[in-house]
N, C-alpha and C positions, 0 to 999 in steps of 0.2 A: 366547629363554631358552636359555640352553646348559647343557647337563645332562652330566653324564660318565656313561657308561651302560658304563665298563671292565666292570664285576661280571659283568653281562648277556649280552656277548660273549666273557667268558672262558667263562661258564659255558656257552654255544651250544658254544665248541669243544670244553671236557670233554665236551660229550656226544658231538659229533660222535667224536670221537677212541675213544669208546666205543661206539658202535653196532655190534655184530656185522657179521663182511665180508660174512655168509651173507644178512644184510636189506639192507646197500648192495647189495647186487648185484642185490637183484630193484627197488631202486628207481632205480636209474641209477648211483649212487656217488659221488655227493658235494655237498655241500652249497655254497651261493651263500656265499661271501667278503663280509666287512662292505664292503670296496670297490667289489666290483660291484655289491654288497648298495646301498649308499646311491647309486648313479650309477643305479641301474634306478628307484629310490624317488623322486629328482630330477625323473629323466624323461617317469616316468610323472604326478606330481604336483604338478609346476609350475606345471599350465596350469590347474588350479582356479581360482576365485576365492577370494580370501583368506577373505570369511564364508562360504560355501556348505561345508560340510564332507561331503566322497565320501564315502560308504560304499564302502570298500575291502575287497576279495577275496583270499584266496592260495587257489586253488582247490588247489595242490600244494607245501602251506606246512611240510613236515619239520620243523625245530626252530627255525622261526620267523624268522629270519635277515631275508628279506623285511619282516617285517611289523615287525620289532624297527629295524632300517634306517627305515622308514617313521615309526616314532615319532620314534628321533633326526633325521629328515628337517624336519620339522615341527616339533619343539622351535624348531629355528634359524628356518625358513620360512614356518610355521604355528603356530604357540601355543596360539592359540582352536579347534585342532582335536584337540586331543592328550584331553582331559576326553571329550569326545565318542568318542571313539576307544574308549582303554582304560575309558570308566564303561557308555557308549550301547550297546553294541551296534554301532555303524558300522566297527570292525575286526576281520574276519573271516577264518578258517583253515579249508579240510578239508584232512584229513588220511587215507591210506586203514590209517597204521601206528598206533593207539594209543601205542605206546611214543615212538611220535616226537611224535603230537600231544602228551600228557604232557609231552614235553620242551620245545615250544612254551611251552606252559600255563608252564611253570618261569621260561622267559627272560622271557615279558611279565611273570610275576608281580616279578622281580627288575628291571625296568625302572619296575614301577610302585614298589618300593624307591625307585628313585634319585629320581624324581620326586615322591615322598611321596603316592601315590595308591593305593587301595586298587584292583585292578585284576578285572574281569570280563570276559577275554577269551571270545568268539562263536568257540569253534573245535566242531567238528563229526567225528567221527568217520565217513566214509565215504569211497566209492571214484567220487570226482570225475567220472570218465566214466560213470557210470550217473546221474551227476544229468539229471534234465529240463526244471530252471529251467531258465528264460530273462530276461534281462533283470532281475537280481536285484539291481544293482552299479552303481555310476558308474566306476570302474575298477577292473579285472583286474591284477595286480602276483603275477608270477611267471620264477621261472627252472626249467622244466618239467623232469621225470627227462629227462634225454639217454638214450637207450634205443632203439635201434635193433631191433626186431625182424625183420627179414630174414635168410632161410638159417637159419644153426642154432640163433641166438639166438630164433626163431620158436618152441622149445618151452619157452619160459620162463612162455606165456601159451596155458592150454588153446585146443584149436579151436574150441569152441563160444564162447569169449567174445572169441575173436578176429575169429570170425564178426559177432556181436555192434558189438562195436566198427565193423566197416568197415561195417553197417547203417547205426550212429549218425554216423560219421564217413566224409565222403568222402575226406579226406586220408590216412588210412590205406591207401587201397586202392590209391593209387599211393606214398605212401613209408612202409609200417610202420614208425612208431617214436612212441614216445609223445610225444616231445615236436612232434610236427606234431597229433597229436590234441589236445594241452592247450593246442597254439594258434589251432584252430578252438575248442574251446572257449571260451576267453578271449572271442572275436570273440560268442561266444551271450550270456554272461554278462553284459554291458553295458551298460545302458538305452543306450536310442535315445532 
């Protein structure tokens, strides 16, 4: 079923285009492109079986990009997974910024516009690296804050939760930057 989701993706860039530079800068600064957006959505969710519908993850899901990608993925790919998605509960966001998840919240609900579906997106208000689940997901679909914390950019994130972090994450401790810690995470998150 092909669905035109322009509404959806304009309104992901007004917001992008509006997020203060003072919050991009502590989240990495920029947000995933409908292009790269729908080629990560492809790749990650091809290898499903057609009835089996994942329950799908954006552990570090900003203004939804990912997971909006993931629906228009599926309109064309998967059908019988889209109802499941935006009614069930099986597509999933945390977010650690309110104002972004909010904005999330906005794009699906304007996706479930195009598609005439009343929508109940599962997004979550927290800070992804202190979760404990494990194995919560059939796949993990993200494009992680690019965020190097080494040298000076090291005072961006107190000591004690830096500390913290390279506890929880071994990959931190040899390359501080969030996006090696969101991709050990991704690897926890995954049923086996």
């Amino acid at each position: 079923m092909k669905v035109d989701f322009s509404a959806a993706w304009k309104e992901h860039e007004r917001m992008a285009r509006a997020v203060p530079p003072a919050l991009k800068a502590t989240l990495g600064g920029a947000f995933t492109p409908r292009v790269l957006a729908l080629r990560v959505a492809h790749e990650t969710l091809s290898r499903f079986p057609r009835n089996d519908v994942p329950t799908l993850l954006d552990p570090s899901c900003g203004l939804g990009s990912l997971l909006l990608a993931s629906i228009e993925w599926a309109c064309v790919s998967r059908p019988q997974w889209v109802k499941a998605w935006l009614q069930g509960g099986k597509l999933r966001g945390w977010e650690v910024s309110r104002e972004l998840s909010d904005g999330t919240k906005r794009v699906l609900e304007i996706a479930g516009q195009c598609l005439k579906l009343q929508v109940r997106p599962k997004l979550v208000i927290r800070d992804s690296l202190e979760a404990d689940e494990r194995e919560v997901c059939d796949a993990v679909i993200a494009c992680p804050p690019w965020k190097d914390l080494a040298g000076a950019a090291a005072q961006d994130i107190p000591p004690a939760k830096r500390a913290q972090i390279a506890r929880r994450f071994g990959s931190f401790t040899g390359t501080p930057a969030l996006h090696t810690v969101f991709t050990e995470l991704g690897g926890r998150l995954i049923k086996r």
